[in-house]
Backbone bond lengths (Angstrom), bond angles and torsions (degrees), N, CA, C in turn:
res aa  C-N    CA-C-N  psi(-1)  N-CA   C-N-CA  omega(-1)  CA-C   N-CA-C  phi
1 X - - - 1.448 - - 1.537 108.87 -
2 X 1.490 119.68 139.28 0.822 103.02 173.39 1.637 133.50 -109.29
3 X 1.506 122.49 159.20 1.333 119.83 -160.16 1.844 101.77 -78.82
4 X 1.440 86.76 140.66 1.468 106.58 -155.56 1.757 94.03 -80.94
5 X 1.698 126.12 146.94 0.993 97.33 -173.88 1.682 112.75 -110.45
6 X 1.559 112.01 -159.06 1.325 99.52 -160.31 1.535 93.54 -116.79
7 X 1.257 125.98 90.41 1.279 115.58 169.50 1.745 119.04 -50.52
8 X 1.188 131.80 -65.05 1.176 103.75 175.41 1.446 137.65 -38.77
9 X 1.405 111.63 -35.64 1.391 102.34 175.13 1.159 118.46 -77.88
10 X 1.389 131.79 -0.95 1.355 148.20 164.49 1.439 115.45 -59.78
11 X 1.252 96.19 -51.61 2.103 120.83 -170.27 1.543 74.70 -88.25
12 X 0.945 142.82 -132.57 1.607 142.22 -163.79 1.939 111.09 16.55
13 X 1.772 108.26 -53.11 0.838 94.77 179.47 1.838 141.55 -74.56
14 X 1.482 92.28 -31.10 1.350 123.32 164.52 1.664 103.13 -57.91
15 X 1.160 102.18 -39.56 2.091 85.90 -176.10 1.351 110.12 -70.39
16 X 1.927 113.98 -40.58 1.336 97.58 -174.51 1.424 114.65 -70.32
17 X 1.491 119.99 -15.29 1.581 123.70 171.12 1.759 110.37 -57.76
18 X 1.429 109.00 -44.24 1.591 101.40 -164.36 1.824 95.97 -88.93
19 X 1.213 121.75 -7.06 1.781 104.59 171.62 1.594 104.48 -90.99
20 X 1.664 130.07 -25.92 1.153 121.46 173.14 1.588 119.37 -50.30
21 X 1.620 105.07 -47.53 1.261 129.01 179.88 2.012 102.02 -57.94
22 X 0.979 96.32 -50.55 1.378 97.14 -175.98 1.310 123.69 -56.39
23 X 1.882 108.81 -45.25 1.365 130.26 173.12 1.871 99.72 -50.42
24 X 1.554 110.52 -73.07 1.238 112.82 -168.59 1.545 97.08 -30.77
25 X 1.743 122.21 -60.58 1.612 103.70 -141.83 1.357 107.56 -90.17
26 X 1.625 111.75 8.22 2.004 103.33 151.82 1.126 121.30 -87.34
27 X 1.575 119.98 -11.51 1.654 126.24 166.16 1.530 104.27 -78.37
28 X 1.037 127.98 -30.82 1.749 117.35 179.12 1.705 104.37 -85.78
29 X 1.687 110.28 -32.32 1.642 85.34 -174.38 1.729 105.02 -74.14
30 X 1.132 116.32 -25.69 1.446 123.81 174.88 1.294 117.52 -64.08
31 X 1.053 117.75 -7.10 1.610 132.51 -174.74 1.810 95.78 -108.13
32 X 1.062 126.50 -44.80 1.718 142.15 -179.83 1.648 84.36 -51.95
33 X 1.557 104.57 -69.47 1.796 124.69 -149.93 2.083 88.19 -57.44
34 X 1.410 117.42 -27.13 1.576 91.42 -163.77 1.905 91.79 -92.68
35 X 1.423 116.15 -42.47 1.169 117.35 -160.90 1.663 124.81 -54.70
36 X 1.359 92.64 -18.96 1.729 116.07 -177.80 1.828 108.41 -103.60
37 X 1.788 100.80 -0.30 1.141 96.49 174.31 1.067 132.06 62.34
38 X 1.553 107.43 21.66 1.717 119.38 168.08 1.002 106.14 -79.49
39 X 1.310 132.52 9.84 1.714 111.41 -174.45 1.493 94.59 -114.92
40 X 0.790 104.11 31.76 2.058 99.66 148.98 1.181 114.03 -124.88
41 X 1.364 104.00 18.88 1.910 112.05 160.29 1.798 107.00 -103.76
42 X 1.245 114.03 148.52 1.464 110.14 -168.61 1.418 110.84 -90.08
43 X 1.270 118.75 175.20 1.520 117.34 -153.52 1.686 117.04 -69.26
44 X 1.439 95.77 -36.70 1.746 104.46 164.26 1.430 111.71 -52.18
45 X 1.696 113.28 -45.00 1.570 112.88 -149.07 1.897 100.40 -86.88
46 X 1.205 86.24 -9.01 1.956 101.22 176.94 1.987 108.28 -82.41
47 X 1.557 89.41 -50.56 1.387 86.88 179.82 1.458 126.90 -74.67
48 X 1.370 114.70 -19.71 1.544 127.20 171.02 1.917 111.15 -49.95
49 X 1.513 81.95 -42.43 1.329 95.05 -153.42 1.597 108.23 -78.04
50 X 1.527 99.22 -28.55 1.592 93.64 169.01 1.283 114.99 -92.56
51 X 1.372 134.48 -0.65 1.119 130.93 175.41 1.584 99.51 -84.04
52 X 1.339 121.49 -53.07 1.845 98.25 172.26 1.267 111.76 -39.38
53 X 1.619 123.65 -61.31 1.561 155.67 -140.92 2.244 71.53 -63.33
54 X 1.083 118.32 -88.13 1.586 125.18 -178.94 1.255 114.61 -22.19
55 X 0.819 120.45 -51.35 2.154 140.92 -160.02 1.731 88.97 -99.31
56 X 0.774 166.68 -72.64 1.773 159.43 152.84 1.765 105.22 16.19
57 X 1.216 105.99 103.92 1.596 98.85 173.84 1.849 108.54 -129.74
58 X 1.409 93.42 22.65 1.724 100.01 162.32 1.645 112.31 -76.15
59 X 1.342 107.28 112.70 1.385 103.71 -174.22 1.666 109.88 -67.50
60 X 1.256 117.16 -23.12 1.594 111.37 -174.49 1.589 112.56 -72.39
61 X 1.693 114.70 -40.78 1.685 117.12 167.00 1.036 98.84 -57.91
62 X 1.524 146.02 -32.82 1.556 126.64 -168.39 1.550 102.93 -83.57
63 X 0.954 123.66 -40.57 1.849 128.21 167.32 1.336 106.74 -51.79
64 X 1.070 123.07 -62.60 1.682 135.65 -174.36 1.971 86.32 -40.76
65 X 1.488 115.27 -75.24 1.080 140.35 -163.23 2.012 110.79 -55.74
66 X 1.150 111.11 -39.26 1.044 120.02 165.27 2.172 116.65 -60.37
67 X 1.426 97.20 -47.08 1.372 108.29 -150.43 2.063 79.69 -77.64
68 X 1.373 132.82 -34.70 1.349 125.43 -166.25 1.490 98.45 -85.59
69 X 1.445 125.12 -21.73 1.064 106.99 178.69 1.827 114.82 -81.26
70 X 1.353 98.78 -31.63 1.422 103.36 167.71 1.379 126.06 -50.64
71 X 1.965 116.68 -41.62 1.235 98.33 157.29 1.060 133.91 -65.59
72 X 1.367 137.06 -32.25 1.331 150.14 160.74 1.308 106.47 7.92
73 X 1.612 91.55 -87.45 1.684 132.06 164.56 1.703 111.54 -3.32
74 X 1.280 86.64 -77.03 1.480 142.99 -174.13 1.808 92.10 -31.46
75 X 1.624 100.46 -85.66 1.574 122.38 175.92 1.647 106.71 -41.59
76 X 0.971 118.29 -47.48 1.680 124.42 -146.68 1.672 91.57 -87.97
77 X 1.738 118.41 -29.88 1.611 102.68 157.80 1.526 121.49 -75.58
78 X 1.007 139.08 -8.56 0.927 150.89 -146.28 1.875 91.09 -105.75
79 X 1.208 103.58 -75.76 1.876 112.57 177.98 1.486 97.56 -81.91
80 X 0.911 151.17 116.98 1.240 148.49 121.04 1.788 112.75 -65.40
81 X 1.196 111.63 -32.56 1.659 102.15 -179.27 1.336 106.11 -61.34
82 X 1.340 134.50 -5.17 1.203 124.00 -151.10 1.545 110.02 -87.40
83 X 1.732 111.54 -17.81 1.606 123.42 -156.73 1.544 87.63 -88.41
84 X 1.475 137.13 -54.40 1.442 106.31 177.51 1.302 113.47 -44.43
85 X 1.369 132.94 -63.27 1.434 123.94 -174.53 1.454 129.32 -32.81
86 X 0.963 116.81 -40.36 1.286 144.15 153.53 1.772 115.72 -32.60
87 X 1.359 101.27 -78.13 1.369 124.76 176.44 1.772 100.12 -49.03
88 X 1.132 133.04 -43.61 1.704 132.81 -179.63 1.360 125.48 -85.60
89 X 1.622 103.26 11.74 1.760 108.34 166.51 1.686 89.73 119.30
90 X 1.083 139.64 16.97 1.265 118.99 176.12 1.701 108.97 -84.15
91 X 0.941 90.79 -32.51 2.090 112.37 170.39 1.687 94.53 -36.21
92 X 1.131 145.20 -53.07 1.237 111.61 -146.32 1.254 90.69 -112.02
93 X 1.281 139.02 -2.01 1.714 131.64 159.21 1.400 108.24 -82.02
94 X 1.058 128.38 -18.70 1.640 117.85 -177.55 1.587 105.64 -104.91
95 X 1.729 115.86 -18.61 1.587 102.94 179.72 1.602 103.97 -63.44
96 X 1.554 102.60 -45.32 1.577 115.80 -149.03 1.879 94.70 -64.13
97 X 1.198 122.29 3.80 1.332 125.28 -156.79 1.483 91.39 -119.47
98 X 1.618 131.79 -47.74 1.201 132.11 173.21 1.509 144.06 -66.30
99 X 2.255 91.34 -24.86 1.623 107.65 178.01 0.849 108.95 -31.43
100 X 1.987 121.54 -76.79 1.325 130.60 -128.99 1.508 93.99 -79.98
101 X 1.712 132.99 -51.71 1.159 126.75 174.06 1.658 121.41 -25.66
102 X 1.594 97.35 -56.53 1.702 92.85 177.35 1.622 124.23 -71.36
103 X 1.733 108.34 -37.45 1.392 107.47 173.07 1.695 106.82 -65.66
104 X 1.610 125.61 -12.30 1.450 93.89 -163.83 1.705 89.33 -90.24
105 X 1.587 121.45 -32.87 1.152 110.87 161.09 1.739 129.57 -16.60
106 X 0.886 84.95 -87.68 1.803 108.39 -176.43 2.009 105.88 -58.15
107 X 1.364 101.84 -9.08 1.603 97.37 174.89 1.054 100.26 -84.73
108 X 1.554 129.47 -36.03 1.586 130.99 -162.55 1.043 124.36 -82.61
């Protein structure tokens, strides 16, 4: 015979699976938001920006946008020494140097 199963602990288990999942991917976009040094933009000037960045259905800015974030990637394996520097005040001489590049991006 076979053992009958336990749906709730099934549905119980699956939920704590899909909020872990959930938890992880606000710790990685929050991890994205510091490493790219958006978080010395304020919460409006973050959300503006992904709400164009969201609403954008020019496929060539999303290529453009894809291919710089890929170097990103790219660079940041490459230097790893670079994130302490960062972490000790280098953040606000290199954001104030990167804004306009990304906003003029995403304006065009």
């Amino acid at each position: 015979m076979r053992k009958p199963r336990d749906y709730d602990a099934e549905l119980k288990a699956l939920e704590n699976k899909a909020r872990e999942l959930k938890t992880r991917k606000v710790q990685r976009l929050g991890e994205l938001v510091i490493a790219t040094e958006a978080d010395a933009l304020t919460a409006d000037e973050l959300a503006g920006a992904l709400i164009v960045l969201a609403e954008t259905t020019d496929a060539g800015k999303r290529e453009a946008w894809a291919k710089r974030g890929a170097a990103f990637f790219q660079g940041r394996s490459r230097r790893p020494a670079s994130a302490p520097d960062r972490e000790r005040g280098g953040a606000q001489t290199q954001s104030g140097g990167e804004q306009p590049a990304s906003g003029g991006t995403g304006a065009a």
